[in-house]
PDB file of N, CA, C and O in Angstrom:
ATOM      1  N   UNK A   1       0.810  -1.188   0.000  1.00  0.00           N
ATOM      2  CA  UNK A   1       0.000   0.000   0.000  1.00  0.00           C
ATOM      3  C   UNK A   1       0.863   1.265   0.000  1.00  0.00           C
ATOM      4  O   UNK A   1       0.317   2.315  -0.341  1.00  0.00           O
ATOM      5  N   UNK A   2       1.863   1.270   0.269  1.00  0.00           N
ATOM      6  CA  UNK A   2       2.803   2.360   0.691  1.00  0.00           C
ATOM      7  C   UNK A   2       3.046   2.687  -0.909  1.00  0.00           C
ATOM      8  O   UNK A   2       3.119   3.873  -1.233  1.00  0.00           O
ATOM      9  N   UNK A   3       3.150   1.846  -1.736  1.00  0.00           N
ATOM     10  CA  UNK A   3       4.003   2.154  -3.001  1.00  0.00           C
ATOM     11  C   UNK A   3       3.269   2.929  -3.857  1.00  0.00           C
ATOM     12  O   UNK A   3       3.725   3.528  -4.831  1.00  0.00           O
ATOM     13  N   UNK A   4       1.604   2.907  -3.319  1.00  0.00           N
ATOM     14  CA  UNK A   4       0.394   4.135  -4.150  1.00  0.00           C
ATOM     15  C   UNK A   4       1.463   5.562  -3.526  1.00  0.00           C
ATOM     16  O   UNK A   4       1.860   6.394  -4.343  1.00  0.00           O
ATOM     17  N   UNK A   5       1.778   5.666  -2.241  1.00  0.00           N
ATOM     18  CA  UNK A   5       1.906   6.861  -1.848  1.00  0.00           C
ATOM     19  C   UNK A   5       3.366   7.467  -2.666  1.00  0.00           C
ATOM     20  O   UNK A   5       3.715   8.622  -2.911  1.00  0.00           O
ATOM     21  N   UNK A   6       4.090   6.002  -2.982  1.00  0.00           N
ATOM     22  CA  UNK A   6       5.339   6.616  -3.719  1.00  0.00           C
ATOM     23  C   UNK A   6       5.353   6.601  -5.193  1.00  0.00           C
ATOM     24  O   UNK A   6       6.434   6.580  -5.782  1.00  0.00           O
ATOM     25  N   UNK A   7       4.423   6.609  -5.727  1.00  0.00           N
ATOM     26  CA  UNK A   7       3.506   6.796  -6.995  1.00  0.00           C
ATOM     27  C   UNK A   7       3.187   8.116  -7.028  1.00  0.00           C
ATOM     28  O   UNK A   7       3.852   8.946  -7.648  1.00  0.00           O
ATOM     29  N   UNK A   8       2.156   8.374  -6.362  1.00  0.00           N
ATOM     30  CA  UNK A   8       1.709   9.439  -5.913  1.00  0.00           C
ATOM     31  C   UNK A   8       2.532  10.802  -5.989  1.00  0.00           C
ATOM     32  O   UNK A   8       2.386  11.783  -6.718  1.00  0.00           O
ATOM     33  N   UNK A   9       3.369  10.542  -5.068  1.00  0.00           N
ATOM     34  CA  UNK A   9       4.228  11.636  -5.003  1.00  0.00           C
ATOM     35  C   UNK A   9       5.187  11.553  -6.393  1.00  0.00           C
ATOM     36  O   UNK A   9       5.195  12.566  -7.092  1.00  0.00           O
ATOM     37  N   UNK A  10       6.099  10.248  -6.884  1.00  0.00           N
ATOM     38  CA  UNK A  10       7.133  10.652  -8.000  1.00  0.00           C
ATOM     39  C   UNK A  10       5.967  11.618  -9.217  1.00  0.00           C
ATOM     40  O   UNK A  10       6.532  12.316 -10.058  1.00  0.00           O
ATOM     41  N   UNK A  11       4.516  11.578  -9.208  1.00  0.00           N
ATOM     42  CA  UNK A  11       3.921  11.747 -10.019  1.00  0.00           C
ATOM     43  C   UNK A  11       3.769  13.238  -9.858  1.00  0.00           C
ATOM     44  O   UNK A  11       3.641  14.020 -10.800  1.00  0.00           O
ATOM     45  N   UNK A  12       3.794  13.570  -8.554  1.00  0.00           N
ATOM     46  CA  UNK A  12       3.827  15.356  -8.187  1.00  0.00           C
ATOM     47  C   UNK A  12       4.753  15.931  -8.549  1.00  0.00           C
ATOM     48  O   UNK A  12       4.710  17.041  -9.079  1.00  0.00           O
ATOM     49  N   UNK A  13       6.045  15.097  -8.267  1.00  0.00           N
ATOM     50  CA  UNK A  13       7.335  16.031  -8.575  1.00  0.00           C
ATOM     51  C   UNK A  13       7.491  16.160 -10.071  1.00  0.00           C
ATOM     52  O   UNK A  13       7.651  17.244 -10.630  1.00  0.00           O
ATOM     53  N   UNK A  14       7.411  14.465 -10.971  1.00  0.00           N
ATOM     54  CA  UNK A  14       7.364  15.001 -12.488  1.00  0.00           C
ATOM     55  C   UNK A  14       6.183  15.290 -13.013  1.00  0.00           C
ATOM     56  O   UNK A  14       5.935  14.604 -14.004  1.00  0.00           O
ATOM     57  N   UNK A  15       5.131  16.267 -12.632  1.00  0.00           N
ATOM     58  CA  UNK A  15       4.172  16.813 -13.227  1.00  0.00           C
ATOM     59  C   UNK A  15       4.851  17.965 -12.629  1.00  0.00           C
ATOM     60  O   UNK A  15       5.372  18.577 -13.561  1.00  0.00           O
ATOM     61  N   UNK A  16       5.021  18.380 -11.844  1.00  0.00           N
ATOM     62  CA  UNK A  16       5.470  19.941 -11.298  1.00  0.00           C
ATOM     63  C   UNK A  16       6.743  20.249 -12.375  1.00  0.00           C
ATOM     64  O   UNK A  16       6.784  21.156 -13.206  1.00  0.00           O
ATOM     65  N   UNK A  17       7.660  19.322 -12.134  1.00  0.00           N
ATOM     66  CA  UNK A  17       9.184  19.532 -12.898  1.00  0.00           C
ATOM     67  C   UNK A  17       8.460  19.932 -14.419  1.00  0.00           C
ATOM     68  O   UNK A  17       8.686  21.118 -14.657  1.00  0.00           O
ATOM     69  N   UNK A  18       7.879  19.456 -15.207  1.00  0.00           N
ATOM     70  CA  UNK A  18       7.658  19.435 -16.028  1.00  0.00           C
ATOM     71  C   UNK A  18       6.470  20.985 -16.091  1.00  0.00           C
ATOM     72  O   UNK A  18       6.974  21.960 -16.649  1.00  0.00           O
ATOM     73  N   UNK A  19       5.533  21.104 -15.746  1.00  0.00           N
ATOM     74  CA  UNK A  19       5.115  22.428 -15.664  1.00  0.00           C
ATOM     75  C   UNK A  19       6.246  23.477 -15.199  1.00  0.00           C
ATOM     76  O   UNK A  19       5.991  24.640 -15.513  1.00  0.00           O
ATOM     77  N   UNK A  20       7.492  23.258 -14.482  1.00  0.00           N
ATOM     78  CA  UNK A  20       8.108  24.207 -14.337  1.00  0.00           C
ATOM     79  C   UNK A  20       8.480  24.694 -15.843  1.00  0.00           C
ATOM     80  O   UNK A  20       8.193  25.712 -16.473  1.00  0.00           O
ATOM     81  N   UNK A  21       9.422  23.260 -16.228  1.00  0.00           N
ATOM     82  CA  UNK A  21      10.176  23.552 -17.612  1.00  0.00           C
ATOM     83  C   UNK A  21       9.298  23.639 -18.709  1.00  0.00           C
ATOM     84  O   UNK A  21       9.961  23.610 -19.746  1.00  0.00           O
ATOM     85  N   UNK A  22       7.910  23.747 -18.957  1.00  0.00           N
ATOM     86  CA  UNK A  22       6.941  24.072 -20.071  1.00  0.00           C
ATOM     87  C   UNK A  22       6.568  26.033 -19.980  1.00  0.00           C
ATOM     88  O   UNK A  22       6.321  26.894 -20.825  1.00  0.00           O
ATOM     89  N   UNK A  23       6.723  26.013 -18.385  1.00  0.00           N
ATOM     90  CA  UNK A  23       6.398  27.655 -18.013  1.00  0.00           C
ATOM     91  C   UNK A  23       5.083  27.598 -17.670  1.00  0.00           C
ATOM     92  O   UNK A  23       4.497  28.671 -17.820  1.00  0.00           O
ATOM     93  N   UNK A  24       4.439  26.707 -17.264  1.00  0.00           N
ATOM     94  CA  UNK A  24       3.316  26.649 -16.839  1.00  0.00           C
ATOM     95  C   UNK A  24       3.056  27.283 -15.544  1.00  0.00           C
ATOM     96  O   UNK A  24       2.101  28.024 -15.311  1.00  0.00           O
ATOM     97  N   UNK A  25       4.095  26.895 -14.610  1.00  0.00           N
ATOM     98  CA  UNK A  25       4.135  27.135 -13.355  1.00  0.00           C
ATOM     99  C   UNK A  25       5.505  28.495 -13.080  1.00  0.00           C
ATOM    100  O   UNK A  25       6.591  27.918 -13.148  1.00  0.00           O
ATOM    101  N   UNK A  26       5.657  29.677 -12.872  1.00  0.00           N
ATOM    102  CA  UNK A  26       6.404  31.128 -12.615  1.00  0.00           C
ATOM    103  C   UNK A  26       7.645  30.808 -11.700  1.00  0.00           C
ATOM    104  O   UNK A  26       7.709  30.392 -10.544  1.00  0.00           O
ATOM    105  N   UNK A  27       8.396  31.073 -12.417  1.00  0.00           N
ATOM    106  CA  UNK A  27       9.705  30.743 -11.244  1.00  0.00           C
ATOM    107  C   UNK A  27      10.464  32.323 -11.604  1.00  0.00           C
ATOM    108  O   UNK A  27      10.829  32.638 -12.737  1.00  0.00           O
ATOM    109  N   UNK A  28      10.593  33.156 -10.445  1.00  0.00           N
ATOM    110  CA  UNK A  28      11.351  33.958 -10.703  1.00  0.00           C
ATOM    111  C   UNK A  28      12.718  33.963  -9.548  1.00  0.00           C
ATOM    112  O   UNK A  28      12.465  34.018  -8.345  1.00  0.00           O
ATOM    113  N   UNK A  29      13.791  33.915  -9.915  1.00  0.00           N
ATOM    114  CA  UNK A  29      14.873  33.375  -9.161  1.00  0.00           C
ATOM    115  C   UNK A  29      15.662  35.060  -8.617  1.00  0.00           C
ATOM    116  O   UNK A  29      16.412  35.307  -7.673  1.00  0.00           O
ATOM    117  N   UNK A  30      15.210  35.752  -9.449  1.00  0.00           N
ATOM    118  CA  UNK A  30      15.752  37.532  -8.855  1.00  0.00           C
ATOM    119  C   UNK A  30      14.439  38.000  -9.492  1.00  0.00           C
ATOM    120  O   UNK A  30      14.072  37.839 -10.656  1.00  0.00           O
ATOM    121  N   UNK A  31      13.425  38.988  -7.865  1.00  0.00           N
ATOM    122  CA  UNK A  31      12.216  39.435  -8.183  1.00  0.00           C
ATOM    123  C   UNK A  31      13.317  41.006  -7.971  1.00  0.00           C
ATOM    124  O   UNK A  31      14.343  41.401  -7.418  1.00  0.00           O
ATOM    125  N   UNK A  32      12.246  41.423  -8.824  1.00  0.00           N
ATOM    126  CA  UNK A  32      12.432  43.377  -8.829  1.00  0.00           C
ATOM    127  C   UNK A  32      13.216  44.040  -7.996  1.00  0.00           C
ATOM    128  O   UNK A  32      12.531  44.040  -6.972  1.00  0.00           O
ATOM    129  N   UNK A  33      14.091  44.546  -7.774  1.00  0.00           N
ATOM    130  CA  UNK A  33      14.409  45.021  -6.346  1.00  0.00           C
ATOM    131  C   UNK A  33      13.539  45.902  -5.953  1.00  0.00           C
ATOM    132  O   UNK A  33      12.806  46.482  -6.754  1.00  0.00           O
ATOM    133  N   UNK A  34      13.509  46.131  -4.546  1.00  0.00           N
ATOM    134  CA  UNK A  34      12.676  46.833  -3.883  1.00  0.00           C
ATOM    135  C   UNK A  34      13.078  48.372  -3.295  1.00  0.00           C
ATOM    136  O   UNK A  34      13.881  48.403  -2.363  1.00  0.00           O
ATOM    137  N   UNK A  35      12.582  49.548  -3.777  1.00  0.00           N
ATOM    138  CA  UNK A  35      13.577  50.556  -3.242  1.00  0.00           C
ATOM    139  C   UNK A  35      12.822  50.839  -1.803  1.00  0.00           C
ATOM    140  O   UNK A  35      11.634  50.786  -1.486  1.00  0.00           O
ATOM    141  N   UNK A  36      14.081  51.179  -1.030  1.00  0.00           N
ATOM    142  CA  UNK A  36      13.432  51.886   0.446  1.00  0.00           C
ATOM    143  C   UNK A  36      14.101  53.426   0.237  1.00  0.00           C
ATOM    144  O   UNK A  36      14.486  53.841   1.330  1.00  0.00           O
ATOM    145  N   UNK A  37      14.319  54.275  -0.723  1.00  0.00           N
ATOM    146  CA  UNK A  37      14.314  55.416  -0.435  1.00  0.00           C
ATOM    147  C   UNK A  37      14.108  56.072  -2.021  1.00  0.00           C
ATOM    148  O   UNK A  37      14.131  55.490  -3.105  1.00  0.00           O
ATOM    149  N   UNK A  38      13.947  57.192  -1.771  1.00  0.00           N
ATOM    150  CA  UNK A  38      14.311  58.201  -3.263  1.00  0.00           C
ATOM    151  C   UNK A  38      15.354  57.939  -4.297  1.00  0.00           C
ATOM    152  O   UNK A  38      16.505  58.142  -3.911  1.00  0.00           O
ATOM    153  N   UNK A  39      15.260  57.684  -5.065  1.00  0.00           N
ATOM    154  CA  UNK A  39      16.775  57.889  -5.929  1.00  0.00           C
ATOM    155  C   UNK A  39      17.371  58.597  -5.488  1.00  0.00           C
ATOM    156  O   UNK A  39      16.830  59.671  -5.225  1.00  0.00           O
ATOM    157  N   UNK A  40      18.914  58.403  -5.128  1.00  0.00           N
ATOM    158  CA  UNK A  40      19.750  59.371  -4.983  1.00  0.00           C
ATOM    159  C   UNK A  40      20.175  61.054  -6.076  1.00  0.00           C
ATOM    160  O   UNK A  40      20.931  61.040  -7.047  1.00  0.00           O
ATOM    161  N   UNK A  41      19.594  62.057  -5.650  1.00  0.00           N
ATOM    162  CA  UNK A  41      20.436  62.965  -6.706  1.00  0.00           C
ATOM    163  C   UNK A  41      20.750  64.336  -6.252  1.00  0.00           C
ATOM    164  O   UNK A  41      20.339  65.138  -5.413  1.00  0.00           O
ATOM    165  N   UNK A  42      21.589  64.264  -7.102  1.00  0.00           N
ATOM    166  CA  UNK A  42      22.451  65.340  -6.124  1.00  0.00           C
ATOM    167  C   UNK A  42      22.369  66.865  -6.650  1.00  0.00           C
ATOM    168  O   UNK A  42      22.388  66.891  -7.880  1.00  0.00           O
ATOM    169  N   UNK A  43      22.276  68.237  -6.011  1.00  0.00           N
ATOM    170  CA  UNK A  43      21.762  69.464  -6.774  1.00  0.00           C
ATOM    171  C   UNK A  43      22.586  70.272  -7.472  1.00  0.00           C
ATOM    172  O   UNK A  43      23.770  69.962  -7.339  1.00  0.00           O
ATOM    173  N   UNK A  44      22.332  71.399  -8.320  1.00  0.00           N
ATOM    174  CA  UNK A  44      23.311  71.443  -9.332  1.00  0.00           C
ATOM    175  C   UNK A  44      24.605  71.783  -9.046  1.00  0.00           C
ATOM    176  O   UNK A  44      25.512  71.627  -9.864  1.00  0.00           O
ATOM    177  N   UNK A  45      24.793  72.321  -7.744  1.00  0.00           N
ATOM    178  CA  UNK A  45      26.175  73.261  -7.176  1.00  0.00           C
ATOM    179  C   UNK A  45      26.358  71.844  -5.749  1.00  0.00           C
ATOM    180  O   UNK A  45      26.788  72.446  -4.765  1.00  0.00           O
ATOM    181  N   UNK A  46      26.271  71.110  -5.577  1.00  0.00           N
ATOM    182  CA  UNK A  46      26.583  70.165  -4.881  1.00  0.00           C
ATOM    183  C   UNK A  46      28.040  70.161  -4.361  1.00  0.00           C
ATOM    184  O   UNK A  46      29.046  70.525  -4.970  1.00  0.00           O
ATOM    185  N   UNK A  47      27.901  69.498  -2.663  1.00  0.00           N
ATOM    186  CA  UNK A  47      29.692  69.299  -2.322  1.00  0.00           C
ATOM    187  C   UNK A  47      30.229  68.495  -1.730  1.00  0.00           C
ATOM    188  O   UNK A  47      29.883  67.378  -2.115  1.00  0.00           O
ATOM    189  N   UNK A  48      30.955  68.477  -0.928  1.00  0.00           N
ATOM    190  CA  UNK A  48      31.577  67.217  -0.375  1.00  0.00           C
ATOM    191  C   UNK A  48      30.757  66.887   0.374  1.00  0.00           C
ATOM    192  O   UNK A  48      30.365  65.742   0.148  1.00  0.00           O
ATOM    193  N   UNK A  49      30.178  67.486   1.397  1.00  0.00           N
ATOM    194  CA  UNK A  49      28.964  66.954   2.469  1.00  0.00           C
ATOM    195  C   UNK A  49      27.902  66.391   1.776  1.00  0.00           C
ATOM    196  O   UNK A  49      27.320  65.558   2.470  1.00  0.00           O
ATOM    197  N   UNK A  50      27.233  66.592   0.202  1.00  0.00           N
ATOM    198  CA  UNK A  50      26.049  66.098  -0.745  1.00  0.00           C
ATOM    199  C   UNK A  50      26.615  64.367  -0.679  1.00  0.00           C
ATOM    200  O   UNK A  50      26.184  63.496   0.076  1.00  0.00           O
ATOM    201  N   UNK A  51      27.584  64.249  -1.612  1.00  0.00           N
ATOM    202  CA  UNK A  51      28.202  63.254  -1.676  1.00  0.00           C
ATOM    203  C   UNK A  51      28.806  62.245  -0.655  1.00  0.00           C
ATOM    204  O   UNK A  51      28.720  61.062  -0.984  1.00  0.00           O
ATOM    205  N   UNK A  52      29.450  62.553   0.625  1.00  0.00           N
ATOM    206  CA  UNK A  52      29.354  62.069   1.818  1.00  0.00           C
ATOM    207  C   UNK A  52      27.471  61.030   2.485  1.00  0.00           C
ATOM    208  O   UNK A  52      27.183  60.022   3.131  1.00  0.00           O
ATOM    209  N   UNK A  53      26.747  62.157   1.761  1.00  0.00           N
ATOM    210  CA  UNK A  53      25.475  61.564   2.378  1.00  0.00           C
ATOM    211  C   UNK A  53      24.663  61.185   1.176  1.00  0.00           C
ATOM    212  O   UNK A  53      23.522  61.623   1.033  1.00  0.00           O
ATOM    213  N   UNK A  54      25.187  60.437   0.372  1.00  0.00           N
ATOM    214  CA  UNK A  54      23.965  59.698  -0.589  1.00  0.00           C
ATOM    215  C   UNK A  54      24.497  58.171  -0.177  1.00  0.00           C
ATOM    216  O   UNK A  54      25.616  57.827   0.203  1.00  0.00           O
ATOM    217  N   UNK A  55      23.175  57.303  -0.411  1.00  0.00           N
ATOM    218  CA  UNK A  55      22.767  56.122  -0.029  1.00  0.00           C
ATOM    219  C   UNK A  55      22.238  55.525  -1.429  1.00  0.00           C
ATOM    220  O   UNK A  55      21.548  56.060  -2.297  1.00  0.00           O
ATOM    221  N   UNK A  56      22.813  54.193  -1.352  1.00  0.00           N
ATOM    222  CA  UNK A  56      21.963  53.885  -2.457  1.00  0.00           C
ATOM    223  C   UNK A  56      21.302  52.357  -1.716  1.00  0.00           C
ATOM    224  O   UNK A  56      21.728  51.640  -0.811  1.00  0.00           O
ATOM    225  N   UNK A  57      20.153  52.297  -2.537  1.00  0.00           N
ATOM    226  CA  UNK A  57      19.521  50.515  -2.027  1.00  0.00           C
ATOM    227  C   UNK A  57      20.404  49.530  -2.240  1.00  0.00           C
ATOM    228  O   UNK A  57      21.244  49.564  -3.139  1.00  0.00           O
ATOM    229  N   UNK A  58      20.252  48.539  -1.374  1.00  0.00           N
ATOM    230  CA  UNK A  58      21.197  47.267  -1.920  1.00  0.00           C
ATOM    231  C   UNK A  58      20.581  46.615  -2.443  1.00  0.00           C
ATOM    232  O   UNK A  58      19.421  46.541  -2.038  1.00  0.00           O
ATOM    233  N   UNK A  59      21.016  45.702  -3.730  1.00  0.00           N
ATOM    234  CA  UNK A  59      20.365  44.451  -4.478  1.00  0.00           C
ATOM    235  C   UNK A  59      21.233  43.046  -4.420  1.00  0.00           C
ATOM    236  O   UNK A  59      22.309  42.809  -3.871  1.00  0.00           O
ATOM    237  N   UNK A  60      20.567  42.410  -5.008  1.00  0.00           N
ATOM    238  CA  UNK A  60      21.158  40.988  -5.271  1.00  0.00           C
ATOM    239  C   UNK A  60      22.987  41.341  -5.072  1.00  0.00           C
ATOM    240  O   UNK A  60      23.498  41.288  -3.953  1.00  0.00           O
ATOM    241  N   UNK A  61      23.607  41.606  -6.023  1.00  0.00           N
ATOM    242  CA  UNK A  61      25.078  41.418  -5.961  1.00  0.00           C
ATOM    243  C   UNK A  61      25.199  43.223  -5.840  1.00  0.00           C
ATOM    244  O   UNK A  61      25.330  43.939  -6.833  1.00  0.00           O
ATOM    245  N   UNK A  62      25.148  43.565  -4.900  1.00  0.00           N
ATOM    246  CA  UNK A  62      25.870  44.626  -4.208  1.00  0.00           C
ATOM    247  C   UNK A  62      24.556  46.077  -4.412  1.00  0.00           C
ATOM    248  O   UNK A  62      23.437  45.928  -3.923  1.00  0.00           O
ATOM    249  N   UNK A  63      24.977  47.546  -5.272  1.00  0.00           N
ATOM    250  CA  UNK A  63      24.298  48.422  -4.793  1.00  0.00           C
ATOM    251  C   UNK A  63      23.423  48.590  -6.382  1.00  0.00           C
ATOM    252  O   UNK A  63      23.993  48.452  -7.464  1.00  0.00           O
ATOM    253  N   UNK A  64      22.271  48.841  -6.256  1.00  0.00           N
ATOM    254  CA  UNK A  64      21.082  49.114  -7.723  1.00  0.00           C
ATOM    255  C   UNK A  64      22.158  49.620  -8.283  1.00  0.00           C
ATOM    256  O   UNK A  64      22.917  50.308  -7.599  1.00  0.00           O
ATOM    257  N   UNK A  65      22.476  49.316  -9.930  1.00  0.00           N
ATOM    258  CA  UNK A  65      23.414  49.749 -10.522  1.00  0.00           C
ATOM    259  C   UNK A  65      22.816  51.298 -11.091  1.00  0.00           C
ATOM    260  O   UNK A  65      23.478  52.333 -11.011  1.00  0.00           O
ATOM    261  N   UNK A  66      21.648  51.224 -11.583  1.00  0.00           N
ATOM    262  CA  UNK A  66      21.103  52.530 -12.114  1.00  0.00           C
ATOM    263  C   UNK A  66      21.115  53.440 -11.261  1.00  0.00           C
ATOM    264  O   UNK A  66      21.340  54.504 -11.838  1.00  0.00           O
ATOM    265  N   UNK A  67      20.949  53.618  -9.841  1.00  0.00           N
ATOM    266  CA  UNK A  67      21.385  54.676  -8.858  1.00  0.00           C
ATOM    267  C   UNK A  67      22.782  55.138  -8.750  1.00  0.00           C
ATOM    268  O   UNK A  67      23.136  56.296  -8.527  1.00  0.00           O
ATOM    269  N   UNK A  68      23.460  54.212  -8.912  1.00  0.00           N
ATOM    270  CA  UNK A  68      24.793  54.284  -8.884  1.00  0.00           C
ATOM    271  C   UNK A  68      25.758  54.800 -10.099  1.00  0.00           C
ATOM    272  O   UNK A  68      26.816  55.424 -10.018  1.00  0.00           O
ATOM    273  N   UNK A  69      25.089  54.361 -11.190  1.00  0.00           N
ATOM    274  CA  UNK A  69      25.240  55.346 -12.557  1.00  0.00           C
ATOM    275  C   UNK A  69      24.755  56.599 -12.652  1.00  0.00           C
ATOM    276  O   UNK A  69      25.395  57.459 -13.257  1.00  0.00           O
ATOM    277  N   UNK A  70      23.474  56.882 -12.027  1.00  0.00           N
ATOM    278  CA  UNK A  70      23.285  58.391 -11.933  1.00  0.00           C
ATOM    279  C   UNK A  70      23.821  58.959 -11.301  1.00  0.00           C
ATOM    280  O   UNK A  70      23.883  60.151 -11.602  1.00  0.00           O
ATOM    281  N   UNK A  71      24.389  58.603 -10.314  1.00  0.00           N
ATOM    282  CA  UNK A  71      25.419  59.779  -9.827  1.00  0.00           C
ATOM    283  C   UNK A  71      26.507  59.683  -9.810  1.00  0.00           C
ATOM    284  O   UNK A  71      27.148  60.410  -9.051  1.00  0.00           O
ATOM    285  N   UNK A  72      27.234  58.636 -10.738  1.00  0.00           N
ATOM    286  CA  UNK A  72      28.232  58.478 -11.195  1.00  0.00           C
ATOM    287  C   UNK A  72      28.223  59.458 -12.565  1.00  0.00           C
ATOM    288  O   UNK A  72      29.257  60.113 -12.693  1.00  0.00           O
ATOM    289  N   UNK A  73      27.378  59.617 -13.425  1.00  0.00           N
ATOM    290  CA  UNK A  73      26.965  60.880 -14.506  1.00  0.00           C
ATOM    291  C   UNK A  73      27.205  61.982 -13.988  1.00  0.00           C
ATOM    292  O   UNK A  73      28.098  62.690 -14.455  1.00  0.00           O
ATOM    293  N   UNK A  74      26.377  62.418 -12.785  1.00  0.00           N
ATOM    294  CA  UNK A  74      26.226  63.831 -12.066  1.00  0.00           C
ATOM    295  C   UNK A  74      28.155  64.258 -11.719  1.00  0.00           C
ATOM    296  O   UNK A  74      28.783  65.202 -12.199  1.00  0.00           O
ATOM    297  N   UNK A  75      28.669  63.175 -10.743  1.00  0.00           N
ATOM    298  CA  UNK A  75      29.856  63.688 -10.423  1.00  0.00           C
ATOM    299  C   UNK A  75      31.171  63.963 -11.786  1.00  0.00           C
ATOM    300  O   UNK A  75      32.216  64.613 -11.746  1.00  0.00           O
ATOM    301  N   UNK A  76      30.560  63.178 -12.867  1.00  0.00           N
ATOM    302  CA  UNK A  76      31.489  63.155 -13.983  1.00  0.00           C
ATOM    303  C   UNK A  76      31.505  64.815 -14.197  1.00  0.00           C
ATOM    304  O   UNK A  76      32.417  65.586 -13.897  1.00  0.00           O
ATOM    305  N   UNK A  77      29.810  65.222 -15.002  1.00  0.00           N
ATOM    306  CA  UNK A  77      29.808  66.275 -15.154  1.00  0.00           C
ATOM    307  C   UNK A  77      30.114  67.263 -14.212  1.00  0.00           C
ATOM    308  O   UNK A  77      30.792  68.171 -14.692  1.00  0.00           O
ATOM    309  N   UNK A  78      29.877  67.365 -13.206  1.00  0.00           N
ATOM    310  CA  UNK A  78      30.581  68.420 -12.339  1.00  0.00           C
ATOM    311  C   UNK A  78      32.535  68.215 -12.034  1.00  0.00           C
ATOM    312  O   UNK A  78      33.177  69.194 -11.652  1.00  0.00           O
ATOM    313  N   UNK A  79      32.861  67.570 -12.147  1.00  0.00           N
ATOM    314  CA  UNK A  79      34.322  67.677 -12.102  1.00  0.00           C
ATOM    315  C   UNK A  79      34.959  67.856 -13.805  1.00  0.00           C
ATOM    316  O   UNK A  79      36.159  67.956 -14.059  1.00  0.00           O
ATOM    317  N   UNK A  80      33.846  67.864 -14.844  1.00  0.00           N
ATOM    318  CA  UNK A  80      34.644  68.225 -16.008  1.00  0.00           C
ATOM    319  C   UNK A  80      34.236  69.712 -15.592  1.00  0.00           C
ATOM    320  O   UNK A  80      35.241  70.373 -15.330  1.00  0.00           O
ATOM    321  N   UNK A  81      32.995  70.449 -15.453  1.00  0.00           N
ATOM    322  CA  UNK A  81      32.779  71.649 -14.967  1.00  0.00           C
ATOM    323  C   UNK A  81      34.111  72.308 -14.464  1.00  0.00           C
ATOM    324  O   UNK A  81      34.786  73.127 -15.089  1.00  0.00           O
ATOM    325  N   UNK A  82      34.336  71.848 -13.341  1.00  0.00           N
ATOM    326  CA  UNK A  82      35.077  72.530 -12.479  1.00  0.00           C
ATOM    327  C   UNK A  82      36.694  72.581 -13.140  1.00  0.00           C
ATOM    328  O   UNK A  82      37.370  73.597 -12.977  1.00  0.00           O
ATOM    329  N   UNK A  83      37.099  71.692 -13.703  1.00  0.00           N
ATOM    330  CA  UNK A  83      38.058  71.211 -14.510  1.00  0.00           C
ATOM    331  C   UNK A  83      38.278  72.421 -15.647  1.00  0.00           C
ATOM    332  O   UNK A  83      39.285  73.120 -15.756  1.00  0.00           O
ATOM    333  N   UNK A  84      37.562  72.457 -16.128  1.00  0.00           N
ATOM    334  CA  UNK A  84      36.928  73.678 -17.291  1.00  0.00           C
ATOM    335  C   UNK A  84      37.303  75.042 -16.602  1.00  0.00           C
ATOM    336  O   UNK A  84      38.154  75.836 -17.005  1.00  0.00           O
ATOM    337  N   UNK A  85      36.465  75.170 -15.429  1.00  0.00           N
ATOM    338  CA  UNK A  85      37.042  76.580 -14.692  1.00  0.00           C
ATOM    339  C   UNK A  85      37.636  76.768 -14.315  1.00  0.00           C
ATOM    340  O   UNK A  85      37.749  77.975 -14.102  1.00  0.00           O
ATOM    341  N   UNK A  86      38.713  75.858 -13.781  1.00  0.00           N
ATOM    342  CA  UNK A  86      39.982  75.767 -12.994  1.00  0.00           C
ATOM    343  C   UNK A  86      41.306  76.106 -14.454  1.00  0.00           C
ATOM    344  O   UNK A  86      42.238  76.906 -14.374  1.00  0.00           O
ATOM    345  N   UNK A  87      40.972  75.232 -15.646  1.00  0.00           N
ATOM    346  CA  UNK A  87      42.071  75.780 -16.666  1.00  0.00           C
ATOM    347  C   UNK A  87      41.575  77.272 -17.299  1.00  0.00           C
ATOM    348  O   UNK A  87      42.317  78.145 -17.748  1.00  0.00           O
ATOM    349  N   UNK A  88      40.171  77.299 -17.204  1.00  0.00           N
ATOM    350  CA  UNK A  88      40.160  79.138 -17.750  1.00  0.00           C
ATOM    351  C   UNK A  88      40.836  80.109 -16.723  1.00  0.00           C
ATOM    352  O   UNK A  88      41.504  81.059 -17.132  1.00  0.00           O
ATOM    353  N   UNK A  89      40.661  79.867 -15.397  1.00  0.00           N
ATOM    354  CA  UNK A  89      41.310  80.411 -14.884  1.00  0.00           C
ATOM    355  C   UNK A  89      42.593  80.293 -14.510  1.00  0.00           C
ATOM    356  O   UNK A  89      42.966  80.933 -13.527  1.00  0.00           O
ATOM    357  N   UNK A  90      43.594  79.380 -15.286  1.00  0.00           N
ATOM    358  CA  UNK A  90      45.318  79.337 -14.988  1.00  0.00           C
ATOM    359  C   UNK A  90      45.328  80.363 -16.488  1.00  0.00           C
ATOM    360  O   UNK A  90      45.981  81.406 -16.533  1.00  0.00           O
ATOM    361  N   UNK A  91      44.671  79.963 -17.407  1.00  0.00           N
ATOM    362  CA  UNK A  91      44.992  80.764 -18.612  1.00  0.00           C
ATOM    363  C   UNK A  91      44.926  82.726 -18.787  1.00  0.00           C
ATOM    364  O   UNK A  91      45.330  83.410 -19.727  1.00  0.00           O
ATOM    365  N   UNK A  92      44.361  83.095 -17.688  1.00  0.00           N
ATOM    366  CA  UNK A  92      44.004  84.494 -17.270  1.00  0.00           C
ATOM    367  C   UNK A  92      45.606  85.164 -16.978  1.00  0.00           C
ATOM    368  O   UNK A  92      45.729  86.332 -16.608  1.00  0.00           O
TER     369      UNK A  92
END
């Protein structure tokens, strides 16, 4: 009688296995990340204390990359800025 129950069950796992691998049944192995704050961004004249205090969410393998590119953009452009004003003004 026992061997209905191990019937039974090999029959759950390869009907499940098999709805997994048809897509019948949703497997998501990394869901959405979840933000707990604002996007980080920083204002147009920004300074060392702005940058000291931005946070970004953590995800799966380390920090949301798209937060981390935006203000990786922001600080680019402001240090070519400053870069810019710093050689107009050796050239004076």
């Amino acid at each position: 009688m026992i061997w209905v129950f191990f019937i039974a069950i090999g029959v759950l796992l390869v009907g499940g296995f098999a709805a997994l691998v048809v897509g019948r049944v949703g497997y998501d192995p990394l869901a959405e990340p979840t933000t707990t704050q604002a996007d980080p961004v920083l204002t147009e004249e920004f300074g060392a204390g702005e940058i000291a205090a931005v946070r970004f969410d953590t995800a799966l393998r380390g920090y949301r990359m798209d937060q981390v590119d935006a203000v990786l953009d922001q600080l680019q452009h402001r240090i070519e800025e400053l870069e810019a004003r710093l050689a107009a003004d050796h050239r004076r």
